[in-house]
C-alpha positions in Angstrom: 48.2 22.5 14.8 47.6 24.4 11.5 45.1 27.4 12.1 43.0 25.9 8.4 43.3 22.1 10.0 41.8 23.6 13.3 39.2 25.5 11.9 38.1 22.4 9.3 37.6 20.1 12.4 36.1 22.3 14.1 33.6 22.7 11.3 33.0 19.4 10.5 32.2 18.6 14.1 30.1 21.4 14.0 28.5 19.7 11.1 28.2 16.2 12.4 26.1 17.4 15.8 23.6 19.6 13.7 23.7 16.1 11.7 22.9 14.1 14.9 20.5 16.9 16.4 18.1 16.8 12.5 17.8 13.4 12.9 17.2 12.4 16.6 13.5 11.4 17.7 11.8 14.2 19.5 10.1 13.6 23.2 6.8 11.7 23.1 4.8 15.0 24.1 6.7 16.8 21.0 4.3 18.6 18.6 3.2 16.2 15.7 4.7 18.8 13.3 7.9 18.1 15.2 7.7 14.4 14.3 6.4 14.6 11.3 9.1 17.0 10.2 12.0 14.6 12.2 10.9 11.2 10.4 10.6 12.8 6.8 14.2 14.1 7.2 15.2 11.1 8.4 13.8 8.8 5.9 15.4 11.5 3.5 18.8 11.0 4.3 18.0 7.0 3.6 17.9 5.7 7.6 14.0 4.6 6.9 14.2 2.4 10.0 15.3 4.6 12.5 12.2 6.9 10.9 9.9 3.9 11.3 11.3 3.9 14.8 10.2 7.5 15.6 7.0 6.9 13.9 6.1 4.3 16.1 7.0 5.9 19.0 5.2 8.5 18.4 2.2 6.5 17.8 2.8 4.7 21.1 1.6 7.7 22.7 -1.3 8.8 20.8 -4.9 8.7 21.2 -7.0 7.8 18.6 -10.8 9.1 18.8 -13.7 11.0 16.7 -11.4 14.4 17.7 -8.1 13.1 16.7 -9.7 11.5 13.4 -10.7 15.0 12.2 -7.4 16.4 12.5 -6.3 15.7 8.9 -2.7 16.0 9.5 -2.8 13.4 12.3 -4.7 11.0 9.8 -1.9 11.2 6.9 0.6 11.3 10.1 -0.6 7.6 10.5 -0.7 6.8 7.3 2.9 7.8 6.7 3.9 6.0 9.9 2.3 3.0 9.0 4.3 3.3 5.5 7.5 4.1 6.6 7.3 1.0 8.9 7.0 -0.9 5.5 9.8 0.5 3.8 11.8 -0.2 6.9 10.6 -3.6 6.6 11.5 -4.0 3.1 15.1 -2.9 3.5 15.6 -5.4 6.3 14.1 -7.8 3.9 17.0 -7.0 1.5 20.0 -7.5 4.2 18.3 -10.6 5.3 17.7 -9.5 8.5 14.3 -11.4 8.9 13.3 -10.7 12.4 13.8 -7.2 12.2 11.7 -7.0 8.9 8.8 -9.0 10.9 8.9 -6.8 13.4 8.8 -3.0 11.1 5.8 -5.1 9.3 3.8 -5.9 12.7 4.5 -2.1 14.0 2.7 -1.1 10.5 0.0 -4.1 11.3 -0.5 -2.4 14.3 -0.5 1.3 13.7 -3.1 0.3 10.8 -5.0 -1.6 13.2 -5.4 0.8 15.6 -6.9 4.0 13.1 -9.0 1.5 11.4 -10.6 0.7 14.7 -10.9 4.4 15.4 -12.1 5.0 12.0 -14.5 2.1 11.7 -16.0 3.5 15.0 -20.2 4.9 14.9 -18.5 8.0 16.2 -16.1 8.5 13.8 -16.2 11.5 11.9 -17.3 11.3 8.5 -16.1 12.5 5.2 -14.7 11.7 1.6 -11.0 12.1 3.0 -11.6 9.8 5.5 -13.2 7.4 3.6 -9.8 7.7 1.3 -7.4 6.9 4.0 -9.6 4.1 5.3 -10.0 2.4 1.8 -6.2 2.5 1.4 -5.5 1.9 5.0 -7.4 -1.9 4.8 -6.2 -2.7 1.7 -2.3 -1.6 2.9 -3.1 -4.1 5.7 -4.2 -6.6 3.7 -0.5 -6.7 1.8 1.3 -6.6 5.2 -0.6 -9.5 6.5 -0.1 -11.4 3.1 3.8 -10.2 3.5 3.7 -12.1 7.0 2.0 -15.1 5.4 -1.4 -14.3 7.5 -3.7 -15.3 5.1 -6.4 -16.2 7.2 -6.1 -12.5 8.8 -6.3 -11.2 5.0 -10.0 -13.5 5.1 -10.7 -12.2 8.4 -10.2 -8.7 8.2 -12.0 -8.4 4.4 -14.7 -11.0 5.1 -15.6 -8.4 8.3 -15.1 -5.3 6.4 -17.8 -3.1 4.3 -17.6 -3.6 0.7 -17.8 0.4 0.5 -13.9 0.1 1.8 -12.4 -3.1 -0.6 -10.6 -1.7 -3.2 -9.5 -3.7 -5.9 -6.2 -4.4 -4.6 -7.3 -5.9 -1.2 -9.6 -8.0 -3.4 -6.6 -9.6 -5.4 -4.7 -10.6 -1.8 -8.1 -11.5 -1.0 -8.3 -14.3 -3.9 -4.4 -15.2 -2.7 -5.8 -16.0 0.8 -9.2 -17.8 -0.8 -7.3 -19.7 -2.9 -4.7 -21.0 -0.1 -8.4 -21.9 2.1 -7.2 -25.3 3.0 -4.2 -24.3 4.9 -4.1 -20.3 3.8 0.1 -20.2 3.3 -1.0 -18.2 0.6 -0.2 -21.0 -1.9 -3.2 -22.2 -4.4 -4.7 -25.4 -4.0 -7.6 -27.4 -4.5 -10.5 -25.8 -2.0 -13.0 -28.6 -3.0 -10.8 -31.3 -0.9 -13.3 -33.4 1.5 -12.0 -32.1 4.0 -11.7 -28.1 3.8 -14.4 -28.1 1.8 -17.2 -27.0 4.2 -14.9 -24.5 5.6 -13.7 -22.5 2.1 -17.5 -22.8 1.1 -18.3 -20.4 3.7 -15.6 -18.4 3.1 -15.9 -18.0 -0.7 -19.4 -17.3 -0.4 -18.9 -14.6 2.1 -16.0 -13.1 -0.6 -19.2 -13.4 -3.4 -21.7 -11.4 -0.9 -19.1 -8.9 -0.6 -18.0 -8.9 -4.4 -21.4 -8.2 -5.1 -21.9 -5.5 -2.9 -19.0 -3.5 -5.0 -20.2 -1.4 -7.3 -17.9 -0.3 -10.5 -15.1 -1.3 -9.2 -12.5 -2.6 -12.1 -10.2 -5.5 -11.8 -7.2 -6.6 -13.7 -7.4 -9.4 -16.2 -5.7 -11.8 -14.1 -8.0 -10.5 -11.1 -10.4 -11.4 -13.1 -9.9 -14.9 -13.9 -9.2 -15.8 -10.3 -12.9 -14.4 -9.6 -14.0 -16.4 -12.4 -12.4 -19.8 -11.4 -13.8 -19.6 -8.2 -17.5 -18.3 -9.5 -17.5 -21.7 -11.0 -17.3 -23.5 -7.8 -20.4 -21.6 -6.1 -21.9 -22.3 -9.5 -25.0 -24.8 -10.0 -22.2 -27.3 -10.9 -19.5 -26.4 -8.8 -17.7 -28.6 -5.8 -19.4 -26.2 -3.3 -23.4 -27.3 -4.3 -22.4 -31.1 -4.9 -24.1 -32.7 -2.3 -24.5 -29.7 -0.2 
């Protein structure tokens, strides 16, 4: 074999395992520089899900408590994990590959979950960067649920969430859910029906409480209307006081 052939092969192979090496997962007990460094690399070279993979199994091994929570890297570690998971799931969406997209969006469901219970907690630590990654963290959650088409989860989770922490994009998926109350697919329809009625009362007012509680917060004009239209039902004249 030529001496230039040789030495190209061998270079290229060279190449391809420092290829392989940059991008495989480190151990769970690797540093969470190690991890962070691996999944940005990853997601660089445009194999997003195999970095949502290595997020998550990272995450799989973490502890979340009022120590981890004041590490600031660890927090946007978990916020990048939880994002990655939903670019992963968005590129699945594209190929069609539905099951595999559900799955990247309830890894981020769950990563979220899981620091919003540790942030939510009395012992939390507290802080305006904290506060940050929680406000962006519910409302991020709120979108994947919507993506899954778990729009009473969207209800759920807001309805049980401090005002302090609904920004207005997790108010707009809010109205999506709201507006879906009789069988919340996420579609619009009637919520003064007989028979959901009672049901979306309760749940619209507890959105109004809420709404109420948020102080300058600005919407979008078409935020805006949806808030309106449904103002009018809680209204002295709307469905919701008729015979109530």
């Amino acid at each position: 074999m030529d001496l230039r052939v040789m030495l190209c092969l061998m270079l290229g192979l060279g190449l391809s395992a420092h290829h392989a090496q940059a991008q495989t997962c480190p151990s769970a007990d690797a540093s969470l520089t190690s991890f962070r460094n691996a999944i940005n690399e990853t997601a660089k070279k445009g194999r997003s899900p195999s970095a949502a993979n290595c997020a998550y199994k990272r995450i799989q091994s973490a502890s979340f408590g009022p120590q981890e929570l004041s590490n600031s890297a660890f927090v946007r570690f978990l916020e990048e994990a939880a994002d990655i998971n939903r670019v992963a799931a968005a590129i699945r969406t594209k190929t069609g590959a539905k099951e595999a997209s559900d799955k990247y969006l309830e890894q981020e469901i769950e990563i979220r979950r899981q620091f919003l219970a540790a942030a939510l907690d009395d012992r939390a630590p507290t802080g305006p960067e904290l506060h940050s990654a929680t406000v962006r963290n519910i409302s991020a959650l709120a979108n994947a649920f919507a993506l899954r088409q778990r729009f009473e989860d969207v209800d759920k989770v807001l309805s049980d969430t401090e005002a302090k922490y609904v920004d207005a994009a997790a108010v707009k998926v809010w109205l999506q859910a709201l507006w879906s109350c009789a069988k919340f697919d996420g579609v619009a329809a009637n919520p003064c029906t007989p028979e959901h009625r009672q049901t979306c009362k309760q749940k619209v007012e507890a959105f109004f409480e809420s709404l109420n509680a948020m102080k300058g917060k600005t919407f979008t004009p078409g935020t805006r209307r949806d808030i309106e239209r449904l103002q009018e039902q809680v209204g002295p004249n709307g469905c919701f006081r008729k015979n109530s």
